[in-house]
C-alpha positions as CSV (number, residue, x, y, z in Angstrom):
1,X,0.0,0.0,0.0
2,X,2.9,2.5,0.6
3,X,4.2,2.6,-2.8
4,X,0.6,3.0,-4.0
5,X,0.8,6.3,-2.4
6,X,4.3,6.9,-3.4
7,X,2.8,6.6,-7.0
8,X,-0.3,8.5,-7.4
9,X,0.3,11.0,-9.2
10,X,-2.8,13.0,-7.5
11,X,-0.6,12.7,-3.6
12,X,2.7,13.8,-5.5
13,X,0.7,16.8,-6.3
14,X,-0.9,17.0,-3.2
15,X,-4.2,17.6,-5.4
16,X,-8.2,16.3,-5.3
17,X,-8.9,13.9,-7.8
18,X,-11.7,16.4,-8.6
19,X,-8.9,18.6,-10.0
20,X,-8.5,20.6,-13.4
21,X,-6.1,20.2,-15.7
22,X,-5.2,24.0,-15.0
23,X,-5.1,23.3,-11.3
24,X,-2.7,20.2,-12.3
25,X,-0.4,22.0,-14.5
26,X,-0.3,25.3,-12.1
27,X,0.9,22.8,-8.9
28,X,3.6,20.9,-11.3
29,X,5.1,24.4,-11.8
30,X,4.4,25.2,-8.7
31,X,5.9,21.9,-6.7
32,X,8.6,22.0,-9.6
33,X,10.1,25.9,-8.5
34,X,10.2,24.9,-5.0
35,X,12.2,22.4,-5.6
36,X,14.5,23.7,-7.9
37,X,15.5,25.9,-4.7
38,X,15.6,22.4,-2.8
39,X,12.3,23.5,-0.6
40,X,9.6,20.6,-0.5
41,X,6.4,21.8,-0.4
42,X,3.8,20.6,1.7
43,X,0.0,20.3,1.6
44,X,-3.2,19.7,3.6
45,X,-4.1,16.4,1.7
46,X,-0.2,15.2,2.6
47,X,0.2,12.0,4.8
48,X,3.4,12.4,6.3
49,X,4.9,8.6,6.2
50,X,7.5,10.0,3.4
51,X,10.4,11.5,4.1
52,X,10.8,13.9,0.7
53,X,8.7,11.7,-1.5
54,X,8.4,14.8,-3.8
55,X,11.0,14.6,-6.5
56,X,11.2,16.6,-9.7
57,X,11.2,13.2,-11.3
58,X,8.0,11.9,-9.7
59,X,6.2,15.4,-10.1
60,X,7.1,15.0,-13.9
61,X,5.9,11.3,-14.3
62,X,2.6,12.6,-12.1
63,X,2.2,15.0,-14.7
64,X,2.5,13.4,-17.4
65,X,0.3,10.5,-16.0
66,X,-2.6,13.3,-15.5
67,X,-2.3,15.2,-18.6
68,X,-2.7,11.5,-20.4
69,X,-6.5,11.0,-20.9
70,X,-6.1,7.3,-20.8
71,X,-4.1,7.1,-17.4
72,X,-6.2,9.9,-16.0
């Protein structure tokens, strides 16, 4: 069950799965900035049982995963 969470791309976001695509893209950049200045964001929906979970690969691969109408 862990790596289930690891890999959903909607908890790497730290989104609702009743999210937009503009809501999606805007928190990619967002997530993506932050941790270009190695800060790791954090958010309400988080379940802290990961220690930096939030890489810019995974926010990339989350991405992509939700901007791909058959993996959405």
């Amino acid at each position: 069950m862990s790596n289930t969470l690891k890999k959903n791309a909607y908890h790497v976001l730290g989104l609702e799965v009743t999210s937009s695509q503009r809501e999606i893209i805007k928190r990619g950049k967002e997530i993506n900035q932050l941790l270009k200045i190695e800060e790791c964001p954090s958010y309400d929906s988080d379940i802290n049982i990961y220690d930096r979970f939030r890489t810019q690969e995974n926010v990339k691969e989350a991405l992509e995963n939700l901007q791909n109408p058959k993996t959405n």
